[in-house]
N, C-alpha and C positions, 0 to 999 in steps of 0.2 A: 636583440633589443637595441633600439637607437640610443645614444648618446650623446651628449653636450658638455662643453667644458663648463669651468665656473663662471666664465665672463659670458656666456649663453645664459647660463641660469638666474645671475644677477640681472641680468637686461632684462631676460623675461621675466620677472618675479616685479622688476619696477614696473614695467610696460603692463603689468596686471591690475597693480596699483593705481594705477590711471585709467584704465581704460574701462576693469570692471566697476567701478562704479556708475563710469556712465552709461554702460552699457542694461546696467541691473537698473536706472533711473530710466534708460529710454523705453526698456519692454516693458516692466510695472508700469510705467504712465500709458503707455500703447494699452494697458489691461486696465487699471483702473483710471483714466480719465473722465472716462463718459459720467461715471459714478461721482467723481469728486467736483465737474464740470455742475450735475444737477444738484448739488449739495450746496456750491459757491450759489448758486441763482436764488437758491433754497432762502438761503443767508441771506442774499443781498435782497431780497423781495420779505424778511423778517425785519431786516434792517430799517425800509423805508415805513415799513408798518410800526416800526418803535419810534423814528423820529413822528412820525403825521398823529402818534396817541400823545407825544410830548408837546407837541405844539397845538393840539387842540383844547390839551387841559392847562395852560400856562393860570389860570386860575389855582392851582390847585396843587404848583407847586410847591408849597409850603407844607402843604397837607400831607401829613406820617402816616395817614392811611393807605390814602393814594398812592404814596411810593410805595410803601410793602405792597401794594396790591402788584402796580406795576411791575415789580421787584419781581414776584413771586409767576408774571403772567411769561417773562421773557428770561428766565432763571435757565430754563435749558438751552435755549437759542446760541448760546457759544458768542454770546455779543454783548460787550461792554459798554456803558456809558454814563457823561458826569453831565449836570445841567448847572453853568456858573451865571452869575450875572455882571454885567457891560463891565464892572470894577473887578470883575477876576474871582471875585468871592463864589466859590462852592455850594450850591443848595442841598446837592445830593448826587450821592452815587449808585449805579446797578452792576454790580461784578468789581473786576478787581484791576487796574491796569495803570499806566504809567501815562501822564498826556503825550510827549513824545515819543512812544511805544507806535511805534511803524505799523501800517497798515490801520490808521484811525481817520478820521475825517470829522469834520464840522460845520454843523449847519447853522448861521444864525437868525435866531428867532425873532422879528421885527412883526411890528403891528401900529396900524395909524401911523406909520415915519417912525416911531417907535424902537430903540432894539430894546428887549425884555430879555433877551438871555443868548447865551450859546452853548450848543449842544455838541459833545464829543463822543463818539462815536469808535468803537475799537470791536473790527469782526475778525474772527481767529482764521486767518487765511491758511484753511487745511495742504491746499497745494505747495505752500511753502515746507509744512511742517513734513508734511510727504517728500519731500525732496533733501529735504537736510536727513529725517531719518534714515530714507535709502543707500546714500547715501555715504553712512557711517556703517550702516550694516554691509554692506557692498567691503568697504575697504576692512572690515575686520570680517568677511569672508576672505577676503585678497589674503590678510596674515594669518589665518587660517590655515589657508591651502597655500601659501609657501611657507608657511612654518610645516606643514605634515611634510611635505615635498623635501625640505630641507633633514627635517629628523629622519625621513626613510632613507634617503639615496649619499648625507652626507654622514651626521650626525649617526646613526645607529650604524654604520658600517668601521666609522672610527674607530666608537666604541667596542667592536666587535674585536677587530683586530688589536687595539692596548688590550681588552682582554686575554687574545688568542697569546698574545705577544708575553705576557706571564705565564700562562698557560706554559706554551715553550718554556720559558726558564726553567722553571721546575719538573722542567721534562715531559710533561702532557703535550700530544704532538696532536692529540685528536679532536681537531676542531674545525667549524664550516663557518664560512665568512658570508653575509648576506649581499644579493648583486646592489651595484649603483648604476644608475644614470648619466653618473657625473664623472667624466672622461677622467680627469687626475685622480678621483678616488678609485675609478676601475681598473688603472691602470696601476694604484698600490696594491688595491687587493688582491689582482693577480700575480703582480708578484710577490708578493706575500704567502698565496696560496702555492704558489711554482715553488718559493722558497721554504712550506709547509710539507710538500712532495717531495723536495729533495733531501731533505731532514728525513724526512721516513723510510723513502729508499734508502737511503745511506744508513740508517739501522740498522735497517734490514739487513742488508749487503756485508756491513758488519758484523750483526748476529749467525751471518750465514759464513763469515769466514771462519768465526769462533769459532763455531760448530766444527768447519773442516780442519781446523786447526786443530781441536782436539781429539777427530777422528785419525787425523794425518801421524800425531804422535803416537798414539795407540798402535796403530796401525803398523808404523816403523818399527817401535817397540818389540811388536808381536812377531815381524818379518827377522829383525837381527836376533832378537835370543832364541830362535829355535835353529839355526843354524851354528850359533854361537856354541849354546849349548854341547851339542853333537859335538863339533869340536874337541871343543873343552877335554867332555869326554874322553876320546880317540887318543887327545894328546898327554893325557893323564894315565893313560894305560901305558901309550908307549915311554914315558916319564917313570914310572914304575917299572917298568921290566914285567910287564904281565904278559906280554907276547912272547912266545916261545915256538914262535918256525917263521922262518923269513917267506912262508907264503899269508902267512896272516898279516907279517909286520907289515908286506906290499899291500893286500887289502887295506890295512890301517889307514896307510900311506893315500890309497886311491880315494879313498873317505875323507880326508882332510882336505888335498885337493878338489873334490867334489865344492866343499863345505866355503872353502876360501873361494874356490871360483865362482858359488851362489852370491858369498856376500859382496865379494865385486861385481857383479852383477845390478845389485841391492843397488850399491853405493853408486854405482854411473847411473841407473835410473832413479836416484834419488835427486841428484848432482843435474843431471838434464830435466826433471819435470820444476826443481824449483829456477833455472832457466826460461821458463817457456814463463814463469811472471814477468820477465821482462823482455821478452822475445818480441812484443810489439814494436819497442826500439828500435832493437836490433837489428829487425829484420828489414824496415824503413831504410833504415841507412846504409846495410850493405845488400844489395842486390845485383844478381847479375846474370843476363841471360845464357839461357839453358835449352839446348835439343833435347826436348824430352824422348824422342824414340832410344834414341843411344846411352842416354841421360840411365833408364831404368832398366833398359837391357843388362847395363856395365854390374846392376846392382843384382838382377837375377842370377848373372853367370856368375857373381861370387856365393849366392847360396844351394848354385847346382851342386857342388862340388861336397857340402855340407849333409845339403840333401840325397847326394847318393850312399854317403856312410852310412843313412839311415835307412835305404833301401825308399826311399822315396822318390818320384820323380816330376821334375816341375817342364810345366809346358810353357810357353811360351807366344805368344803372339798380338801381332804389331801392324797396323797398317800402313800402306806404301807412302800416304803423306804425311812427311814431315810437318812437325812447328816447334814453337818456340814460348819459351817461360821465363817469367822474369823471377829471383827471388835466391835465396841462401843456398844452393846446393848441399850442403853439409850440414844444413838442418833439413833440408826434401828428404835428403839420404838416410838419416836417421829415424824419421818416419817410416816412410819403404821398408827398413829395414827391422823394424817393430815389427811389422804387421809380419813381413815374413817368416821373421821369429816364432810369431803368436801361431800361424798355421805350421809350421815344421815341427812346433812341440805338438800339436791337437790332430794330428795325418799320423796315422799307423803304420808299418810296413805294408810295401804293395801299393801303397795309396798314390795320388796324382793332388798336386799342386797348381792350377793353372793362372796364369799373371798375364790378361790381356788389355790393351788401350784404344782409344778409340779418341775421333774428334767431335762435339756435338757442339754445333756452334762455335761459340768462343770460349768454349772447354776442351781441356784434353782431359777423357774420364780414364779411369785404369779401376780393374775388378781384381781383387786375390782371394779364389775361391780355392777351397782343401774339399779332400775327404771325410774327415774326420766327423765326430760326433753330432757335430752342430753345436749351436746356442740352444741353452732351454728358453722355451718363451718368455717365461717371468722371466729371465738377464737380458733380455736385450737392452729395456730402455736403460739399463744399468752398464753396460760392459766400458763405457767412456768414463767411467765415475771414478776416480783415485782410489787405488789398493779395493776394488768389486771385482771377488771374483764367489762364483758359484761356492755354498761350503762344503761341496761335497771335493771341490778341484783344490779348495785349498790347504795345500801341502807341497811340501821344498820339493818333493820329487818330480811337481810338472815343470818346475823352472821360475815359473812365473814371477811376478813381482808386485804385479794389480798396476804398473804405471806404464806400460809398454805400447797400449792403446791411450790412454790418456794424453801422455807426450805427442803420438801419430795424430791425434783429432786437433792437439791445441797450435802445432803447426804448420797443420795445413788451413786451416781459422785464419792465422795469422798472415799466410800468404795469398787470403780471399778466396780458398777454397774451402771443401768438409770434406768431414768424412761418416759415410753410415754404415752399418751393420743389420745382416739378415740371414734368412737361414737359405741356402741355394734349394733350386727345386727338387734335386736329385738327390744329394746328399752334401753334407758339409756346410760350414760357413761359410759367408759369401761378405769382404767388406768395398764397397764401390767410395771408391774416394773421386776429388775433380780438384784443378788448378786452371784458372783463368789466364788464356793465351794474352801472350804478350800483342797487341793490336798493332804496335810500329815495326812488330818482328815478324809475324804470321807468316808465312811461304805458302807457293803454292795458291 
């Protein structure tokens, strides 16, 4: 929709002012002239047939008959007139009019040398009256149509928004602002409306943090006291004296440390996922590049060693070109080392871990696929979600924490990569994460 500012609008609204009236005088007279041309002939050819009956009956002025007759013969004709004598005195009048009332004339009445009278004459010149009323109808069409003009595009949009604008105070965000025409007002209402949107996002955003807010404490709540618990327990047996052979009191013993090394576990991925709110910073500021082939190798051969206690075995593979990454090391490494995590608990003995990279454009991708069970379909779009885990997995004995993938997605986000998850075609999960090559770094 095109637009104009106010000093457009005021120009044009006067320039209407002007123009359409004469414009609305030139086409009605272009349409009715011909008509009002035979009407004036009309008149002026009634006119000389009232003077020639006033001056043939100059007898007969006196005469109250004769004039009503007269009166009564030229009463429609739209034509006025008074018959005085030489001293100005008045014998009589037909219609109603003013002697110097424009548009009258005068014929005087002379005979034998004679003057006997003069005759005034007043015919209603329609073309005038046609011009003056177009005239006025013309410019009060003009405020008209820039009075509607004015109340649609400036007036009612105001009004709209002082509405909207209480609305807002009392909290109702929900409301629609009508368009303008008129540059400054469309450029309020938009922002208006932008700052309408962003009021509602930020609800939203808000009401959406609530929510994980109070799924986040629940959630911690549920993760510490059942570890706590157990504990507790354990410790209160051997506080008692209820163990009676030092191969119990060692089980006891292995149970607590089990229990203490869950909730430290808990407590560093508690400690690193509320990190990663601020990790956008962070990660801005200290950056620094990174060989990624050797970079995630260094991180594999420290969970071979892991992975073979468990009879598991990780593969490995790399290709011959090197590049380079810009970004925190020691937040990439903790990611890596999540995901690894997550496959070395969910891989059974016997099973294969494979961790390979690859460069696809200006990505370096890297996949870490397991053996293990898989994801069920419903958790997929779920498994990045803080403390989502399956309820059948959730229990202290797989390890877990519900933040170990979440941490792994929010900083690789942060460093302009992601991270997805899927089921491999063979068997096990499969999560293919990417990091954007460094451009001033790239080798090869």
């Amino acid at each position: 929709m095109k637009t104009f500012n106010i000093r457009q609008f005021i120009f044009v609204g006067l320039l209407s002012m002007i123009i359409l009236p004469r414009l609305f005088y030139v086409i009605t007279s272009f349409v009715l002239q011909p008509m009002l041309d035979h009407r004036s002939q009309t008149q002026e050819a009634m006119a000389d047939k009232f003077v020639q009956e006033i001056t043939n009956n100059t007898d007969k002025w006196h005469d109250l008959h004769w004039q009503n007759t007269l009166r009564n013969k030229f009463q429609s004709s739209a034509i006025a007139a008074s018959v005085a004598e030489p001293s100005g005195k008045k014998l009589f009048q037909i219609g109603h009019f003013q002697p110097k009332q424009p548009n009258s004339r005068q014929v005087t009445v002379v005979e034998n040398g004679k003057v006997l009278g003069v005759i005034t004459l007043f015919i209603f010149n329609q073309n005038q009256f046609f011009g003056m009323f177009s005239s006025m109808l013309a410019i009060a069409l003009a405020f008209l149509l820039i009075g509607w003009q004015m109340g649609q595009y400036v007036l009612k949009p105001l009004a709209a928004m002082s509405l909207a604008a209480r609305r807002i105070a009392k909290g109702d965000l929900d409301f629609e602002l009508p368009t303008s025409r008129v540059t400054e007002v469309a450029d309020v209402r938009a922002a208006f409306q932008a700052m309408g949107d962003g009021l509602r996002e930020s609800l939203a955003r808000q009401a959406k943090l609530e929510e994980e807010r109070r799924f986040f404490i629940t959630s911690i709540a549920h993760d510490l006291r059942t570890p706590l618990f157990a504990l507790r327990g354990y410790l209160l047996r051997l506080e008692q004296g209820l163990v009676d052979s030092p191969e119990k009191m060692a089980r006891y013993v292995s149970v607590c440390r089990q229990k203490s090394e869950q909730l430290e576990r808990l407590i560093s991925d508690l400690f690193a996922y509320s990190k990663t709110e601020y990790m956008e910073q962070t990660a801005a500021t200290y950056r620094e590049s990174v060989e990624f082939g050797p970079w995630i190798k260094k991180i594999v051969d420290h969970f071979r060693l892991l992975a073979q206690a468990q009879d598991v075995e990780i593969i490995f593979q790399e290709p011959e070109k090197p590049c380079l990454i810009q970004g925190d090391p020691h937040l990439l490494e903790r990611a890596v080392e999540n995901l690894l995590e997550n496959a070395l608990r969910h891989t059974p003995p016997k099973g294969k871990i494979t961790v390979k990279w690859c460069i696809e454009g200006q990505r370096a991708v890297f996949t870490i696929t397991d053996t293990g069970p898989g994801i069920p379909t419903q958790d997929l779009p779920h498994v990045f979600e803080p403390f989502y885990r399956a309820e059948k997995s959730r229990n202290p004995e797989t390890g877990g924490t519900g933040l170990g993938l979440t941490i792994a997605k929010r900083i690789l986000n942060t460093h302009g990569g992601d991270l997805a998850a899927t089921n491999h075609v063979l068997q096990g999960a499969e999560f293919i994460g990417w990091l954007p090559i460094s451009d001033s770094a790239q080798e090869g």
